[in-house]
N, C-alpha and C positions, 0 to 999 in steps of 0.2 A: 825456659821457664819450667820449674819444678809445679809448685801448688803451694795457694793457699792454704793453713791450715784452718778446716772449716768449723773447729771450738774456737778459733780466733776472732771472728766474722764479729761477733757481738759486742768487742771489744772496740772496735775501728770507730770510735767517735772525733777521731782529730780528722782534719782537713790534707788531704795530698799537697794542697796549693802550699803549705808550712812549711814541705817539707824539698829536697832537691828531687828531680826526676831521673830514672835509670836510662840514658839517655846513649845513643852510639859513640864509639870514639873514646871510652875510659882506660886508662892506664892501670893496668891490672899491677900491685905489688907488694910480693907473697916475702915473706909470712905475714907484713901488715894485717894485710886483705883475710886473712882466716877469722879475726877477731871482730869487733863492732863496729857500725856507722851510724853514728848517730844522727847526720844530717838527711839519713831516710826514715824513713815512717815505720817501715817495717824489717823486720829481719829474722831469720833461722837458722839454725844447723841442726844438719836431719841425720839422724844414724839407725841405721836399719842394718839386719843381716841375719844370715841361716847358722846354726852350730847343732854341733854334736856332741855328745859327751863320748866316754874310751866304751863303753857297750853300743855306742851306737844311737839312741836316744836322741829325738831330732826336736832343735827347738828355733821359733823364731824371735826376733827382738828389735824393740821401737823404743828410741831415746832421744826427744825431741825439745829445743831448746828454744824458747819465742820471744823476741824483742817488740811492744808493739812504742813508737815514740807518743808522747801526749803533748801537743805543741802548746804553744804560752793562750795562741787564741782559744783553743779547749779546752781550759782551765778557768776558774773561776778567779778572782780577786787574791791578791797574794796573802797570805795569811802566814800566823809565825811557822805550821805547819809545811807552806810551802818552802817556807826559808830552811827547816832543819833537814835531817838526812832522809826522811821519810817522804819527802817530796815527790811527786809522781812522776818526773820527766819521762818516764819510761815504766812499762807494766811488761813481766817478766811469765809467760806462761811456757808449763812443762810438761812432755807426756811421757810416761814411762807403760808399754806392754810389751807381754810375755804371749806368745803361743806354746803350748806344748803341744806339739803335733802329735805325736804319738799318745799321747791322752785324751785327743781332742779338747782341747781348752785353752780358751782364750782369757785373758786377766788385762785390765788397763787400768790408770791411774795417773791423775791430772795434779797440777797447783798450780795455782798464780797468787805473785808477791813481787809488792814494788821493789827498788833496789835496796832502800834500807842501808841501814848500814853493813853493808856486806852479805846481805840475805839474797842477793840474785845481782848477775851481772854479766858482762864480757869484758874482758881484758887482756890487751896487746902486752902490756907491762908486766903481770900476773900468768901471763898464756893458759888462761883458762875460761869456761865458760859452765855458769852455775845458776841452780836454784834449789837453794838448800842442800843435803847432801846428796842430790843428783848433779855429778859436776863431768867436763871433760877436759880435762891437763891435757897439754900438751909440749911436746919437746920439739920445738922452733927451728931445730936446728937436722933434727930428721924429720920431722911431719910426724911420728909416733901421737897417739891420740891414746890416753887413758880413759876408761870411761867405768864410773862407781857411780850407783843408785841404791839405795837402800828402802826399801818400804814393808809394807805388815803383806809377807807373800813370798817378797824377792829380795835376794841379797843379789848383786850385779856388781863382777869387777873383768872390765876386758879390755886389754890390749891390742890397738888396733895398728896394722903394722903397713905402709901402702906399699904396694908394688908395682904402682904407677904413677908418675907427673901428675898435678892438680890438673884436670880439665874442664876448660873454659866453655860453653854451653854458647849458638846462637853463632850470629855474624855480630863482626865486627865489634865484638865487645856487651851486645847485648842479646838477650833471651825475648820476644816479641810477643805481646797476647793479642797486639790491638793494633789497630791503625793512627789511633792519636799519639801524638809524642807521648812519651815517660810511659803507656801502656807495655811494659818490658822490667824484665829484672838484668840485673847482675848475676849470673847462675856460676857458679863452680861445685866443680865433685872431686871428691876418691873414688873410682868405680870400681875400686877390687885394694881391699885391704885385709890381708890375712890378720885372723883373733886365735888370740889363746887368756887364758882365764880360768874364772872360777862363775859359777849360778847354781846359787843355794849349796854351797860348799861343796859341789863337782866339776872339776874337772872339765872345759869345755874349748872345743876350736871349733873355726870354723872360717866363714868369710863375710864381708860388712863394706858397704856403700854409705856414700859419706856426701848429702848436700849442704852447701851454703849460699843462700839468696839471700839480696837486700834489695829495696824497690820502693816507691810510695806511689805505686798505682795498679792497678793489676787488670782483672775482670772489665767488659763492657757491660753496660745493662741487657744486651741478647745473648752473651754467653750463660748459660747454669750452669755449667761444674766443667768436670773432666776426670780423663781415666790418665794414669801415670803408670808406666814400666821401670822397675831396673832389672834389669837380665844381663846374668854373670854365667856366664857360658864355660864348657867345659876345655873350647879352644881356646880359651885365654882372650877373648873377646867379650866386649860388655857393650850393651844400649842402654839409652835413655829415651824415653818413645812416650811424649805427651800430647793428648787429644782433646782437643779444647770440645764441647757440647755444645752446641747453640741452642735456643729458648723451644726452637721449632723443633728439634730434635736432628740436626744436621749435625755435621761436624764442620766446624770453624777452618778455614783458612790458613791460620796461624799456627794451627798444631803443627810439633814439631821433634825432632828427635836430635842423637848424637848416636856416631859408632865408634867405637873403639878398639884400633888395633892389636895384636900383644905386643907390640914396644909402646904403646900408649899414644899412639898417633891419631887426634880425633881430627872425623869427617862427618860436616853439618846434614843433619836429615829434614826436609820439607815435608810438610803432613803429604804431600802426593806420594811420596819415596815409601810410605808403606803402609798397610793397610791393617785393620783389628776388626775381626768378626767373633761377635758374641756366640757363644755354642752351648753354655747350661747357665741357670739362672739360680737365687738361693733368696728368698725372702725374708725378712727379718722380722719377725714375731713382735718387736721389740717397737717398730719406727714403719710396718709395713712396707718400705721402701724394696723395692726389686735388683737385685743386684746381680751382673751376668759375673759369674766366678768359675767361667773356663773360656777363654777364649782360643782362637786361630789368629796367630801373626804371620804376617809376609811379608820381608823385604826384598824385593828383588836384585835390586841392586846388590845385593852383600846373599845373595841364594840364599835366604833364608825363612827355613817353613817351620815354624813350632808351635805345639800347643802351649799355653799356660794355664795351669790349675791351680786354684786354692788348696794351698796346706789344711786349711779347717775352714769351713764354709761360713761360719761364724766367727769373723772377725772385727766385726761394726763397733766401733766407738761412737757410745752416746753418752747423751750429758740430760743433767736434770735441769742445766741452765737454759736462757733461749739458744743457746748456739746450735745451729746443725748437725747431725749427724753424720758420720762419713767411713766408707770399711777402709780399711788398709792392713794388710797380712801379707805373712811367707807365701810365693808361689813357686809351684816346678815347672819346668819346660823341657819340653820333650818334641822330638820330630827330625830337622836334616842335624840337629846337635841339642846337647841337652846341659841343661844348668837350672840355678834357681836364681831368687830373687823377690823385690816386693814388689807390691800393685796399692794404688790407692784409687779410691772411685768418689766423687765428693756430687752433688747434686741429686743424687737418687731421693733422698729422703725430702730433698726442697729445696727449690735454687737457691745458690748464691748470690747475694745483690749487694755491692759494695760499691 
């Protein structure tokens, strides 16, 4: 299980029960599986990654695509409204940020919009997935992933290129949060996808991690939040390292990780298989919320000792809406190997309850 997205939270007025459960035992079938499911509640595709421009110039990027379903019971009375295109089966939310690291500065930028007639969507037939002109094409036949945003700040056009097999996250087919059935997602990644492109008409490469989870159940009422890793390693190795928080301040049971060989060969992690120690803290002027933005990881299994630090310590996304706020930004890692990657931290500012 990747993460909730926590401007989503506020959105979640339909029912689980509506909707099917991410359940063991599903038939993974790619390229289908990249596009939409409707018969779940929820769904994303998460693009995140580090680039560089030709002087060097280091920047981070978050392009974040949200399906949330609106079932027929949370919905009022059918109206001509409901009948034409503009009907709400589905509410379509999107995030688009920029770090510039070496500026220090962080920039973000949200919408949400029904499907519309062609104003937000996923599509297997189309191979693309869109809200407005934030969109990501894709070529079906290589996994190649375009990816164009346009907004008042950032022109965005990047080529994402994988250099590894889709990887399946979890046993058996599913990604676990909880103990009740359907508490799990569907999780798959690209965990290492060479970019080349253009950002604000330069010149930019670099490297990008790629989620796609579907689920209609997630959080327990004891869990608040969690901290999430991608760590793209210098040895051609990548993690996925998620830690679920409990209400008490423990960590959950369920957290849980993935490794990744360099031929792409994933091996499942159990939150015991590694360990995250907070080491500096960075408070948010903004949401007062306390957020640890350097940590110490260990996997022993896999000898692995790295620090991770925030690219800009200020990377919080907040909203003027009720929804939560939550940081997520570029990290580097350093220690037995060194690489970068993102980090997302959700409950600091106020649990989750969904």
């Amino acid at each position: 299980m990747r993460r909730l997205p926590a401007s989503l939270v506020f959105l979640a007025i339909v029912h689980a029960a509506d909707y099917r459960a991410a359940l063991p035992g599903y038939r993974y079938n790619f390229p289908r599986d990249h596009f939409d499911h409707p018969d779940y509640q929820t769904e994303w595709w998460y693009y995140t990654g580090n680039l560089h421009t030709s002087t060097g110039r280091r920047y981070g990027f978050e392009l974040v695509f949200f399906r949330l379903g609106q079932s027929e019971s949370a919905r009022s009375p059918e109206t001509a409204l409901d009948r034409s295109a503009w009907r709400a089966d589905n509410l379509y939310l999107a995030h688009l940020a920029l770090t510039d690291i070496d500026g220090r500065r962080f920039q973000s930028w949200q919408r949400l919009n029904r499907a519309g007639p062609g104003i937000a969507g996923a599509s297997f037939e189309q191979a693309r997935v869109w809200n407005g002109n934030w969109r990501a094409d894709w070529n079906t036949e290589s996994d190649v992933q375009t990816l164009s945003a346009v907004e008042d700040g950032i022109r965005l056009q990047l080529r994402c290129t994988p250099r590894k097999p889709p990887v399946i996250h979890g046993e058996n087919g599913v990604s676990r949060t909880g103990d009740a059935p359907g508490k799990a997602s569907y999780y798959v990644s690209f965990t290492r996808m060479a970019v080349d492109g253009s950002l604000n008409g330069e010149a930019v490469t670099g490297i990008a991690w790629m989620d796609h989870e579907w689920f209609s159940g997630l959080l327990e009422a004891s869990q608040r939040g969690w901290n999430w890793f991608s760590i793209q390693l210098d040895d051609s190795t990548e993690l996925m390292l998620f830690q679920i928080q409990r209400m008490d301040g423990s960590v959950d049971p369920h957290s849980s990780g993935t490794f990744v060989d360099p031929a792409g060969r994933a091996t499942p992690l159990a939150g015991s298989d590694f360990d995250l120690r907070p080491l500096a803290y960075w408070t948010s002027p903004k949401t007062g919320a306390r957020y640890p933005v350097k940590w110490h990881i260990s996997v022993p299994s896999h000898r692995l000792e790295i620090d991770c630090a925030a690219a800009v310590a200020d990377q919080e996304l907040t909203s003027e809406s009720p929804a939560p706020s939550y940081w997520e930004g570029a990290v580097t890692y350093r220690g037995s190997t060194a690489g970068v990657g993102y980090l997302e931290m959700t409950g600091y500012a106020q649990p989750l309850h969904m």
